[in-house]
N, CA and C atoms as an extended XYZ file, in Angstrom:
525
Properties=species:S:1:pos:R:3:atomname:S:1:resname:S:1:resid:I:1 pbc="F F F"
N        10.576       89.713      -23.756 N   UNK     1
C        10.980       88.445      -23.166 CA  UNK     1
C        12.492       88.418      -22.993 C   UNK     1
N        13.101       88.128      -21.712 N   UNK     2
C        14.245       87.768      -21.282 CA  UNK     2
C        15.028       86.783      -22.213 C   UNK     2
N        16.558       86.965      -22.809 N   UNK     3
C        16.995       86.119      -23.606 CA  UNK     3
C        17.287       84.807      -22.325 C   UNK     3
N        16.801       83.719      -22.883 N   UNK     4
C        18.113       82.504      -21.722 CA  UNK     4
C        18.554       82.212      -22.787 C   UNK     4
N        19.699       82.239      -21.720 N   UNK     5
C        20.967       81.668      -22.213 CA  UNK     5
C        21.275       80.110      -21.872 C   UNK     5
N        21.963       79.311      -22.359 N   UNK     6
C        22.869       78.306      -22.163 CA  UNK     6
C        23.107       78.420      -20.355 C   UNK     6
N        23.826       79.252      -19.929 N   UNK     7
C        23.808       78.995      -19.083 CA  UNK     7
C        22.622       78.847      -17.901 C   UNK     7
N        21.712       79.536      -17.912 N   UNK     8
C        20.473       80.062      -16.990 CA  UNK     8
C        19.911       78.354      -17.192 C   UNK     8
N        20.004       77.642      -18.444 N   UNK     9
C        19.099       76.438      -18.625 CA  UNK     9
C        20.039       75.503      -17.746 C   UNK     9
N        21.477       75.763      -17.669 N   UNK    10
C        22.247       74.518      -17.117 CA  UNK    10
C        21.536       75.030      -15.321 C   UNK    10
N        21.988       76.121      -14.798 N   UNK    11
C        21.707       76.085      -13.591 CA  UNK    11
C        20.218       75.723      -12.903 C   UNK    11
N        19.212       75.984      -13.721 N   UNK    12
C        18.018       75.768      -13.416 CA  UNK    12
C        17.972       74.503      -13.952 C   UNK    12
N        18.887       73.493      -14.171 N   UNK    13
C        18.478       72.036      -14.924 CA  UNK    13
C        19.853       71.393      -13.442 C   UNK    13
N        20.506       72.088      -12.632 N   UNK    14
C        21.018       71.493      -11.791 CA  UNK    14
C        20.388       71.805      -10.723 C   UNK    14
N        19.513       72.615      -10.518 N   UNK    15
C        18.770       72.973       -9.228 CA  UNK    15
C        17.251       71.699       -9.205 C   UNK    15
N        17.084       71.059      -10.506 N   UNK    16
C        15.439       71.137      -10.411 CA  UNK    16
C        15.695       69.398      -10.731 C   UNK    16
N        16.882       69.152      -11.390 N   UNK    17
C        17.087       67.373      -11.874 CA  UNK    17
C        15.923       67.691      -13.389 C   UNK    17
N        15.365       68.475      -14.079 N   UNK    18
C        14.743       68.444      -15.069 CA  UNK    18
C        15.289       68.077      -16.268 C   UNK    18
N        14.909       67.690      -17.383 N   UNK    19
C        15.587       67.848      -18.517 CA  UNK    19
C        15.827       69.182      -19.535 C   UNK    19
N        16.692       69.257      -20.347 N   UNK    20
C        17.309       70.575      -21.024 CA  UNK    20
C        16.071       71.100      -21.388 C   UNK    20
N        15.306       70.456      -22.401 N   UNK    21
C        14.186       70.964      -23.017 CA  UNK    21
C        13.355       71.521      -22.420 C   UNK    21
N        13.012       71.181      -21.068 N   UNK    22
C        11.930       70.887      -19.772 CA  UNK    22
C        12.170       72.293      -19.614 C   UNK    22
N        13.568       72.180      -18.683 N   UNK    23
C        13.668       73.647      -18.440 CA  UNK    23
C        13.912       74.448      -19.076 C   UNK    23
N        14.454       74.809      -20.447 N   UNK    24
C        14.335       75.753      -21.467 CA  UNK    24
C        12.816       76.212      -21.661 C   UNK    24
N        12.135       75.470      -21.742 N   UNK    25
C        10.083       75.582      -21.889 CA  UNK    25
C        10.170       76.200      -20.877 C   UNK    25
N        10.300       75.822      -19.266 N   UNK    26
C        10.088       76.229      -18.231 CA  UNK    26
C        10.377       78.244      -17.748 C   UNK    26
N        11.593       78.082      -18.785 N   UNK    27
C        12.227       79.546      -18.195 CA  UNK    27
C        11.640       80.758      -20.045 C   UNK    27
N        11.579       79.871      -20.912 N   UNK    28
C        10.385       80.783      -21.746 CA  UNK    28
C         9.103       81.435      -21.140 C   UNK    28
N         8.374       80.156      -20.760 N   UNK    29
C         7.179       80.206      -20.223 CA  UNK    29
C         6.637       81.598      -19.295 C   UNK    29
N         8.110       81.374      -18.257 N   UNK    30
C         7.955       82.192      -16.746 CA  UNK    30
C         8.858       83.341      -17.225 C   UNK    30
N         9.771       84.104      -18.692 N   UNK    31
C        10.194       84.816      -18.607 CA  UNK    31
C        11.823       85.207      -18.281 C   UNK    31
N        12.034       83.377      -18.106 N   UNK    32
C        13.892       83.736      -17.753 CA  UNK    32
C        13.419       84.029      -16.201 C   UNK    32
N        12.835       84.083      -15.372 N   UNK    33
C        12.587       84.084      -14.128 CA  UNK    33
C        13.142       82.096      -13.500 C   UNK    33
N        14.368       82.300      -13.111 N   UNK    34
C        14.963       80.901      -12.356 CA  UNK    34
C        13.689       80.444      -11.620 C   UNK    34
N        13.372       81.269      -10.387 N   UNK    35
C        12.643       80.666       -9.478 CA  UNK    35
C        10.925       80.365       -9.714 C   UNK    35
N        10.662       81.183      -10.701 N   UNK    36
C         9.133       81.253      -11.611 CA  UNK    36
C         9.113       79.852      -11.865 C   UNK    36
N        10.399       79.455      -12.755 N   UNK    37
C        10.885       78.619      -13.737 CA  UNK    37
C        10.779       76.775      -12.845 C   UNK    37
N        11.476       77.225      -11.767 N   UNK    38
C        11.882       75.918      -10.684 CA  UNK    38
C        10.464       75.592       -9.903 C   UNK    38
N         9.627       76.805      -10.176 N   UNK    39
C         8.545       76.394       -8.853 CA  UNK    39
C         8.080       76.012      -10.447 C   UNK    39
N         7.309       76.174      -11.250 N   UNK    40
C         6.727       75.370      -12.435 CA  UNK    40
C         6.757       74.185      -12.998 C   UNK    40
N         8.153       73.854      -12.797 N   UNK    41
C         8.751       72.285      -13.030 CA  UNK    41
C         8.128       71.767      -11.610 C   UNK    41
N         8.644       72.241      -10.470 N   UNK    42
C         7.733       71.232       -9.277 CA  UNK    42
C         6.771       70.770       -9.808 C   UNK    42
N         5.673       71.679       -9.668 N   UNK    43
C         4.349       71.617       -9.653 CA  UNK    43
C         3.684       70.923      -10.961 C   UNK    43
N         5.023       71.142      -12.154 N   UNK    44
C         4.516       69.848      -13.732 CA  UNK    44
C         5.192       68.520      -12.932 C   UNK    44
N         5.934       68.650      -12.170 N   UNK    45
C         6.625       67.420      -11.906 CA  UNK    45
C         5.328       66.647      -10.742 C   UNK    45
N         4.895       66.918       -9.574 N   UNK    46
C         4.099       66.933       -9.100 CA  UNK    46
C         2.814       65.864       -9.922 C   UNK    46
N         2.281       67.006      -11.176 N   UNK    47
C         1.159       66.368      -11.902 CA  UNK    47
C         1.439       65.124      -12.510 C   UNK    47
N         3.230       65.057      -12.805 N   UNK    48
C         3.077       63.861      -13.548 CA  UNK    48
C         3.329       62.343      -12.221 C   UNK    48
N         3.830       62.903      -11.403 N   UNK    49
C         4.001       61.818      -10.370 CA  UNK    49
C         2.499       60.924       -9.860 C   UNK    49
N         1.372       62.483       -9.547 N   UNK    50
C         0.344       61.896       -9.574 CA  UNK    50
C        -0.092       60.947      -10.543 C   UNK    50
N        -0.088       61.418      -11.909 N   UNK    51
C        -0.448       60.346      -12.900 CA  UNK    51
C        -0.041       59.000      -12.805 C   UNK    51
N         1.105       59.003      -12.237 N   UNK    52
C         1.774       57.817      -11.825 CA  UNK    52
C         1.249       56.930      -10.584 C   UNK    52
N         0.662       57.731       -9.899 N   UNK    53
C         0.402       57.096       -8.718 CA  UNK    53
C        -0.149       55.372       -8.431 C   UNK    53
N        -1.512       55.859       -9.492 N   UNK    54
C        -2.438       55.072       -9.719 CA  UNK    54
C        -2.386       53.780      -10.659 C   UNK    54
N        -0.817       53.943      -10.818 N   UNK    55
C        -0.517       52.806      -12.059 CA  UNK    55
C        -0.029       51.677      -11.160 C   UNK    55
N        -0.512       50.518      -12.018 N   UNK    56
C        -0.117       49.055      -11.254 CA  UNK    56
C         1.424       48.749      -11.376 C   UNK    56
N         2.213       48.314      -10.402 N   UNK    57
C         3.350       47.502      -10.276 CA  UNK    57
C         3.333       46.343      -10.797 C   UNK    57
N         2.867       45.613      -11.969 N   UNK    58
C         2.459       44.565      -12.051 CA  UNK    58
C         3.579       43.177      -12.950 C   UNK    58
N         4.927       44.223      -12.526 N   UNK    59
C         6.106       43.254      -13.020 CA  UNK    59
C         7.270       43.514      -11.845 C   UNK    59
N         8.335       42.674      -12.625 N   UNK    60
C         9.109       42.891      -11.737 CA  UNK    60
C         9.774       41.300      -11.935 C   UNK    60
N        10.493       40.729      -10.202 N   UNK    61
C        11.406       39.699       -9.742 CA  UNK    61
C        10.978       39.789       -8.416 C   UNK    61
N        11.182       38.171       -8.336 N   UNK    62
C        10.947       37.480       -6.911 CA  UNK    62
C        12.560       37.246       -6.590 C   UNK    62
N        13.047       37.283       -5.735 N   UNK    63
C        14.511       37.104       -5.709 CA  UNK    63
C        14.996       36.233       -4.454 C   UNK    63
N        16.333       36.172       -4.556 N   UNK    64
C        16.373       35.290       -2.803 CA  UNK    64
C        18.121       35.417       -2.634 C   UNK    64
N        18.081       35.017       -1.221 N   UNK    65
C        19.587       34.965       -0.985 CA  UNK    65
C        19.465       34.217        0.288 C   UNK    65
N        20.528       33.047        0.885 N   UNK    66
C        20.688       31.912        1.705 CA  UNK    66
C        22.175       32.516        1.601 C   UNK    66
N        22.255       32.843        3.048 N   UNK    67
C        23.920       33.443        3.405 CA  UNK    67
C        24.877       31.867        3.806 C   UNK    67
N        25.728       32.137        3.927 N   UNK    68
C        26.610       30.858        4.170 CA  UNK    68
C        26.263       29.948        5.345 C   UNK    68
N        25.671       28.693        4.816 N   UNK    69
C        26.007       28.108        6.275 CA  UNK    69
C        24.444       27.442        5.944 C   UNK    69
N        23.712       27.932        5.300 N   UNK    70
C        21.949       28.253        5.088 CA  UNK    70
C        20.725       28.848        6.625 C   UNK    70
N        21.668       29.459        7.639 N   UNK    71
C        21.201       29.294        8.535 CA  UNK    71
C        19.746       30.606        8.458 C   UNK    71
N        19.992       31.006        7.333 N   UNK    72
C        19.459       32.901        7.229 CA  UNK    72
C        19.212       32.567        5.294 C   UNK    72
N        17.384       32.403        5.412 N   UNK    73
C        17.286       32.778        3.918 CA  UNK    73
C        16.373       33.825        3.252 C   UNK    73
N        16.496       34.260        2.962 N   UNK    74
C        15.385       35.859        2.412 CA  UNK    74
C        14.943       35.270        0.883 C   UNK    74
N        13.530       35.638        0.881 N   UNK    75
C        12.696       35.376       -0.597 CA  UNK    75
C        12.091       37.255       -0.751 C   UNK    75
N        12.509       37.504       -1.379 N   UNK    76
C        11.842       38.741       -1.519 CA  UNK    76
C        11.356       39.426       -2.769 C   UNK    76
N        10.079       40.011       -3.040 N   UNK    77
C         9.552       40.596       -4.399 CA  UNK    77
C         9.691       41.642       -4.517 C   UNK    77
N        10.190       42.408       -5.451 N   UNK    78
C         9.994       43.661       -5.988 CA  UNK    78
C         9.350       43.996       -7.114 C   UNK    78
N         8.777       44.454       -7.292 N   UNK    79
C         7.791       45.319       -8.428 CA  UNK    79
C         8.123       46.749       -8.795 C   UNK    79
N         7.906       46.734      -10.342 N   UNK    80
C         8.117       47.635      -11.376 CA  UNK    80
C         7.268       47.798      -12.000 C   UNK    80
N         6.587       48.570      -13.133 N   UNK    81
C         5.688       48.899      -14.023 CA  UNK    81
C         5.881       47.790      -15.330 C   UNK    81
N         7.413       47.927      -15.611 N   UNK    82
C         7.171       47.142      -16.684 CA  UNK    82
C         8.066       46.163      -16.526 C   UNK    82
N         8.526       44.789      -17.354 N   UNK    83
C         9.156       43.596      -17.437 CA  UNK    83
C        10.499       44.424      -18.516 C   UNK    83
N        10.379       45.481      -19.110 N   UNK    84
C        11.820       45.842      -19.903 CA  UNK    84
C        12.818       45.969      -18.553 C   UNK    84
N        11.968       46.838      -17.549 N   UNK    85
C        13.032       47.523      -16.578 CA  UNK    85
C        13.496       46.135      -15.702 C   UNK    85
N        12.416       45.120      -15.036 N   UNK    86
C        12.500       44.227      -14.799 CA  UNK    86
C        13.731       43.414      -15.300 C   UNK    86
N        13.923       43.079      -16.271 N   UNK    87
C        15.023       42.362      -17.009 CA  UNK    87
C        16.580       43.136      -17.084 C   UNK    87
N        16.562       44.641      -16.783 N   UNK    88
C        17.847       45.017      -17.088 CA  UNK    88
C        18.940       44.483      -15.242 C   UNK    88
N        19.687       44.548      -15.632 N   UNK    89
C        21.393       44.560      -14.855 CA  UNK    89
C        20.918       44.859      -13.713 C   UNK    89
N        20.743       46.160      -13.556 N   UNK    90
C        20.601       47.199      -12.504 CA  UNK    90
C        19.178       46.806      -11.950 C   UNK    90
N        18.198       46.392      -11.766 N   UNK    91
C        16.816       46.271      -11.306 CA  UNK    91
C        17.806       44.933      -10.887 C   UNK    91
N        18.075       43.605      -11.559 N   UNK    92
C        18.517       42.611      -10.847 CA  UNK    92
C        19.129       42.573       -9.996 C   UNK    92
N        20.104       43.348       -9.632 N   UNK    93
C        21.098       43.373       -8.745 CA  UNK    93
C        20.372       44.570       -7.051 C   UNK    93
N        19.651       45.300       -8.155 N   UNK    94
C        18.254       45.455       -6.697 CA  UNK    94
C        18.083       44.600       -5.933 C   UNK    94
N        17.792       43.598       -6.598 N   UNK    95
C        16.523       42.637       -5.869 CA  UNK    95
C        17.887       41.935       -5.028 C   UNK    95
N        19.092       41.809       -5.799 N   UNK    96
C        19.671       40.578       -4.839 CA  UNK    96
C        20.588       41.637       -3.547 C   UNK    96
N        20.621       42.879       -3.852 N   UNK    97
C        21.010       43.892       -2.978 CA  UNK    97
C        19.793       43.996       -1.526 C   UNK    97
N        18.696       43.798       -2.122 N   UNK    98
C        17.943       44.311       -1.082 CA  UNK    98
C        17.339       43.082       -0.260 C   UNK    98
N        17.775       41.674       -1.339 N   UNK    99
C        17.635       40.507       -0.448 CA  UNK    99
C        18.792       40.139        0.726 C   UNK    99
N        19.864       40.817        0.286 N   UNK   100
C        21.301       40.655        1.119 CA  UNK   100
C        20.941       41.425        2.281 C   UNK   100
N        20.545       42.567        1.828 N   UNK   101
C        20.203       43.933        3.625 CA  UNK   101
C        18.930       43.211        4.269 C   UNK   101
N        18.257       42.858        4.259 N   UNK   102
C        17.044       42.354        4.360 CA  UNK   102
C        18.049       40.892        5.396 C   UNK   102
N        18.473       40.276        5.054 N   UNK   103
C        19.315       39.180        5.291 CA  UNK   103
C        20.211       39.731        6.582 C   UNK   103
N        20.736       40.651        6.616 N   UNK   104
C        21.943       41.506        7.270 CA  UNK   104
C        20.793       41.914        8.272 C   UNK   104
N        19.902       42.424        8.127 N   UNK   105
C        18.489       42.860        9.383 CA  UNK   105
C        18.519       42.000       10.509 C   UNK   105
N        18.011       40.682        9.957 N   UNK   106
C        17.641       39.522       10.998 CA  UNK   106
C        16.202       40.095       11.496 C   UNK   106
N        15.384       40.568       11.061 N   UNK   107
C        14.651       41.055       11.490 CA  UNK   107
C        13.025       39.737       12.006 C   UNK   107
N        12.792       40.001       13.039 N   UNK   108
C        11.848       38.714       13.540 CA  UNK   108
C        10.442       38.628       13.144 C   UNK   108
N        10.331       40.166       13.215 N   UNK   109
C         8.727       40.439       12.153 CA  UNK   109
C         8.717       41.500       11.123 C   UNK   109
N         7.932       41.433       10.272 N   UNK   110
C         8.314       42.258        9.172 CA  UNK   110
C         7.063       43.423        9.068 C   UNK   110
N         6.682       43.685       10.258 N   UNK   111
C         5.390       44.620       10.858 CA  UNK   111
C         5.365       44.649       12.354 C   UNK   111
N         4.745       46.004       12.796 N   UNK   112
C         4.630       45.590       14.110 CA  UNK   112
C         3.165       45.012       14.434 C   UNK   112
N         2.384       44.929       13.058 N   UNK   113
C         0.882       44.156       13.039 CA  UNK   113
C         1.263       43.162       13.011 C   UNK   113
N         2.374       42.356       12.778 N   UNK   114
C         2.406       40.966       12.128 CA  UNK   114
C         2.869       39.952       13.928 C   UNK   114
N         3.026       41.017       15.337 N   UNK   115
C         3.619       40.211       16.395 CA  UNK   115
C         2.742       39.811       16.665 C   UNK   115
N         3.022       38.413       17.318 N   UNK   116
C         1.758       37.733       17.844 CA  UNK   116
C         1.415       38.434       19.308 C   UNK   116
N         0.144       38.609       19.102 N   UNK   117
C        -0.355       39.284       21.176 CA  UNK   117
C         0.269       38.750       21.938 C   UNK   117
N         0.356       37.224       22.149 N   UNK   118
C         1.236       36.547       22.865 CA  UNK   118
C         2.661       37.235       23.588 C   UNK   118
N         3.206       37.394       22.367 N   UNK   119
C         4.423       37.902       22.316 CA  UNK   119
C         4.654       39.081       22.790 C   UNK   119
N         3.718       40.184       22.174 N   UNK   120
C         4.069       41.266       22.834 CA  UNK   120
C         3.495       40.858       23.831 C   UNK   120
N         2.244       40.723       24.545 N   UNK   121
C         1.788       40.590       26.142 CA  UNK   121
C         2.587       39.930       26.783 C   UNK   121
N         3.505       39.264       26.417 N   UNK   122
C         4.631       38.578       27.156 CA  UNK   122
C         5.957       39.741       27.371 C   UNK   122
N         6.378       40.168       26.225 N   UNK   123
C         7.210       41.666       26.276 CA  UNK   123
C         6.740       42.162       27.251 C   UNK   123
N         5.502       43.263       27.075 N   UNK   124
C         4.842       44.186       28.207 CA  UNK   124
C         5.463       43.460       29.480 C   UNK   124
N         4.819       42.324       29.660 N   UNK   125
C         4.557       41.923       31.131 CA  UNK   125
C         6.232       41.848       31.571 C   UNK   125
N         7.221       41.642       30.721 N   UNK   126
C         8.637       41.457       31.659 CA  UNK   126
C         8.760       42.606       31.182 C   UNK   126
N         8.615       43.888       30.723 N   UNK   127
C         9.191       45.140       31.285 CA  UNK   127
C         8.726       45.412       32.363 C   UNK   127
N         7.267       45.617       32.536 N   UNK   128
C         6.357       45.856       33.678 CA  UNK   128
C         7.514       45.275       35.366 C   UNK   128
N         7.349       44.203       34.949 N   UNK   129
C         8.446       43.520       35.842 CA  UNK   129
C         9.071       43.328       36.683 C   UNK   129
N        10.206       44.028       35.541 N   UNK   130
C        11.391       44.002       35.483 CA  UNK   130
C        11.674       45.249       36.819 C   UNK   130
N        12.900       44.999       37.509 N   UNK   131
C        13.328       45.789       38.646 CA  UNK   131
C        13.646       47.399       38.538 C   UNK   131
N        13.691       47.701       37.264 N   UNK   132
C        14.197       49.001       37.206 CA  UNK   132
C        12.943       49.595       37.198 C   UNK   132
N        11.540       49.401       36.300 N   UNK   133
C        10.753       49.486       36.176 CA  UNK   133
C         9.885       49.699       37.452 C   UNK   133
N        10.017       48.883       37.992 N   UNK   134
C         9.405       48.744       39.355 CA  UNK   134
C        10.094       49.792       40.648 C   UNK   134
N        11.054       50.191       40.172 N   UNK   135
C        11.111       51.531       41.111 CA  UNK   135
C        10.963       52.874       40.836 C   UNK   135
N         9.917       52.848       39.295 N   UNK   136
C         9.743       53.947       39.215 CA  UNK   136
C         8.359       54.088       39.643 C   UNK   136
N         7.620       56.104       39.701 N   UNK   137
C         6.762       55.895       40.226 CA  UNK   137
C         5.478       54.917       39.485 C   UNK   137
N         4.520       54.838       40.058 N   UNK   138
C         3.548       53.838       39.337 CA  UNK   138
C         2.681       54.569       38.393 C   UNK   138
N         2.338       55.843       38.333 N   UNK   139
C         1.577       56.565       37.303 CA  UNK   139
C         2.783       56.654       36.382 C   UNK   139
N         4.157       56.241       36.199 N   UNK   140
C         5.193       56.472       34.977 CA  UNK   140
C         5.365       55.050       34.456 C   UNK   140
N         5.165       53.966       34.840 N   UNK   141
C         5.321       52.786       34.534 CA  UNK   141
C         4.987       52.440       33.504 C   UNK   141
N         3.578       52.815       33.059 N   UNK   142
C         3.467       52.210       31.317 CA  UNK   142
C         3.598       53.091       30.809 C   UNK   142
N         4.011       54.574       30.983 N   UNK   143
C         4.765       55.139       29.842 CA  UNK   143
C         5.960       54.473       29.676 C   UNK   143
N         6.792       54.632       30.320 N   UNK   144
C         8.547       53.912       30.439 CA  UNK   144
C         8.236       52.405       29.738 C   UNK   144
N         7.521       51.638       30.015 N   UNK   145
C         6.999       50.525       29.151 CA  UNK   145
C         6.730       50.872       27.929 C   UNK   145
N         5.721       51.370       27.579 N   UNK   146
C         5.798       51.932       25.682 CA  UNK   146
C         6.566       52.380       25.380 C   UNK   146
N         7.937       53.349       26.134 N   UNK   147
C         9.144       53.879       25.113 CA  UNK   147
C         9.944       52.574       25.318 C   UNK   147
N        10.161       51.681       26.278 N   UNK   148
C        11.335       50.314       26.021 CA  UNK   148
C        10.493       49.533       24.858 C   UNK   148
N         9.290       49.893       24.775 N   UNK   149
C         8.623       48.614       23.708 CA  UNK   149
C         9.231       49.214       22.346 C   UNK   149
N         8.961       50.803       22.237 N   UNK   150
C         9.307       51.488       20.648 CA  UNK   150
C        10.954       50.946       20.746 C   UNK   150
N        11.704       51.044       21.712 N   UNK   151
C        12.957       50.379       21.535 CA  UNK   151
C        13.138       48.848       20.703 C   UNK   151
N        12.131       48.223       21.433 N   UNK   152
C        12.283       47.017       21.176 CA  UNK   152
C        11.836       46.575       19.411 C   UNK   152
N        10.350       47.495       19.584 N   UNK   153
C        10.342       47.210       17.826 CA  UNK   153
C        11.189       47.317       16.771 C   UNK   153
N        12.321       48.752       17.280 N   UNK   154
C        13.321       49.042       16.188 CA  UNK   154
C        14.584       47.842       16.069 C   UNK   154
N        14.127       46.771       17.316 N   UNK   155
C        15.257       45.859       17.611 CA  UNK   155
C        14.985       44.762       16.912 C   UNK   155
N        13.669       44.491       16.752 N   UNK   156
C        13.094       42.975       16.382 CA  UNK   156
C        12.232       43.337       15.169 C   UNK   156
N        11.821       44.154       14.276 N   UNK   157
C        11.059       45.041       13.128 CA  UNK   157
C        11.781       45.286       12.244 C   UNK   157
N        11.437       44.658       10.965 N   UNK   158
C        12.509       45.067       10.301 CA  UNK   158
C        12.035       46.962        9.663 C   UNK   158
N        12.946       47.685        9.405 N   UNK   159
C        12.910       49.130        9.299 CA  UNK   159
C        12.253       49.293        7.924 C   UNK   159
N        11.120       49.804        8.049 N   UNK   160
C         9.640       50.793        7.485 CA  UNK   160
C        10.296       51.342        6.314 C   UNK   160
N        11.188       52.731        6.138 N   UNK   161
C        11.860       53.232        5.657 CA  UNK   161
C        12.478       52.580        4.060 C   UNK   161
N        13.158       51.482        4.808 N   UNK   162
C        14.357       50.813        3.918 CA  UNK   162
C        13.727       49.855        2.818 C   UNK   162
N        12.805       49.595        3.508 N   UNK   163
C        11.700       48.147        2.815 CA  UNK   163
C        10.121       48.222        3.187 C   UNK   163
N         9.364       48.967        2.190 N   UNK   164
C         7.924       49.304        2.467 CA  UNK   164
C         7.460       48.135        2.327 C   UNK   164
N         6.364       47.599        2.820 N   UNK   165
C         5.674       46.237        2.653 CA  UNK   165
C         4.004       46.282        2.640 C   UNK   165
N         3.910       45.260        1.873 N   UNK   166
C         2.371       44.978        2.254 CA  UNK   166
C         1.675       43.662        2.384 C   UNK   166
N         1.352       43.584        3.341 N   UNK   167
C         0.936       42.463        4.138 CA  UNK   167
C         1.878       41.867        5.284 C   UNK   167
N         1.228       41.431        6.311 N   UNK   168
C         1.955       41.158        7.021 CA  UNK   168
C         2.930       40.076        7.105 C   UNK   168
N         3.824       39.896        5.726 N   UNK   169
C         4.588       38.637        6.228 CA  UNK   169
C         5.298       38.682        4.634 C   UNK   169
N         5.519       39.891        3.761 N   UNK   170
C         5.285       40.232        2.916 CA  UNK   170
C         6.091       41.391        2.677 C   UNK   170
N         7.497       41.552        2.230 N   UNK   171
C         7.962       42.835        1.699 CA  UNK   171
C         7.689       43.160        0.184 C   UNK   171
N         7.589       44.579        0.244 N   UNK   172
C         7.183       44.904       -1.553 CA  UNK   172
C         7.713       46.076       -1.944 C   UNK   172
N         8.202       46.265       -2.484 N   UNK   173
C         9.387       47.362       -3.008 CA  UNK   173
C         9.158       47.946       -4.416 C   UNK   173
N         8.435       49.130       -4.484 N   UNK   174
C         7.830       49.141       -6.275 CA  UNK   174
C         8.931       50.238       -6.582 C   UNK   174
N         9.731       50.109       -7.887 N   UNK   175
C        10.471       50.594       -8.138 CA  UNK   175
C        10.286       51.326       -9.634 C   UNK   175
């Protein structure tokens, strides 16, 4: 068996985000082999995420922020596993961080399930329209219509990415 050293555990503990112990086990295990070592931690890291998967969010903060003026107010929930993490500094200042960006969005729907048909069939119909539209050929028209619409969702939607949600009217952020 390969001696590790001190060092072999620091570099394979800056490549992988593991802990000392983690990867010391890790590079016994595989032989002092780094990359043996890094693909092993994935793949324990992996199993334990799954384990995680299936666990309820069932704490957390409801939070809010009313920007100056009250013209713009955000109520927003986030969820955590437990009420310790819930209660610290840093989870609070989440919630009022992500009620402020959320606020800064302006965003008109918080899904693109949540537009009313109305609305979009009203969209469609003034691109359709609209003069630029209308001089292109007519078999390109509702394509050029569905890419100004994907425009438009990223305009009026608030962004997927930044703030996962569930339900339509409903942001949820499990942390």
């Amino acid at each position: 068996m390969a001696t590790i050293t001190a060092e072999t555990v620091k570099i394979l503990r800056e490549q992988s985000g593991a802990g000392v112990m983690e990867c010391k086990r890790a590079l016994e295990e595989t032989g002092g082999d780094i990359e043996k070592a890094a693909t092993l931690l994935r793949e324990r890291g992996q199993a334990a995420a799954a384990k995680r998967a299936g666990r309820e969010a069932n704490e957390g903060q409801v939070g809010s922020y009313i920007h100056t003026g009250g013209k713009i107010g955000v109520l927003i929930e986030v969820n955590c596993e437990t009420d310790f993490v819930a209660r610290t500094d840093e989870f609070q200042r989440l919630v009022r961080d992500l009620a402020i960006q959320v606020a800064g969005l302006r965003p008109l729907y918080t899904t693109m399930d949540s537009i009313p048909a109305a609305d979009l069939d009203a969209r469609r119909a003034a691109l359709m329209a609209d003069e630029a539209t209308l001089k292109k050929p007519e078999a390109l028209r509702a394509q050029i219509v569905e890419g100004q619409l994907k425009k438009w969702f990223a305009e009026v939607v608030s962004r997927r990415a930044a703030v996962p949600r569930s339900g339509p009217h409903r942001r949820r952020v499990d942390h």
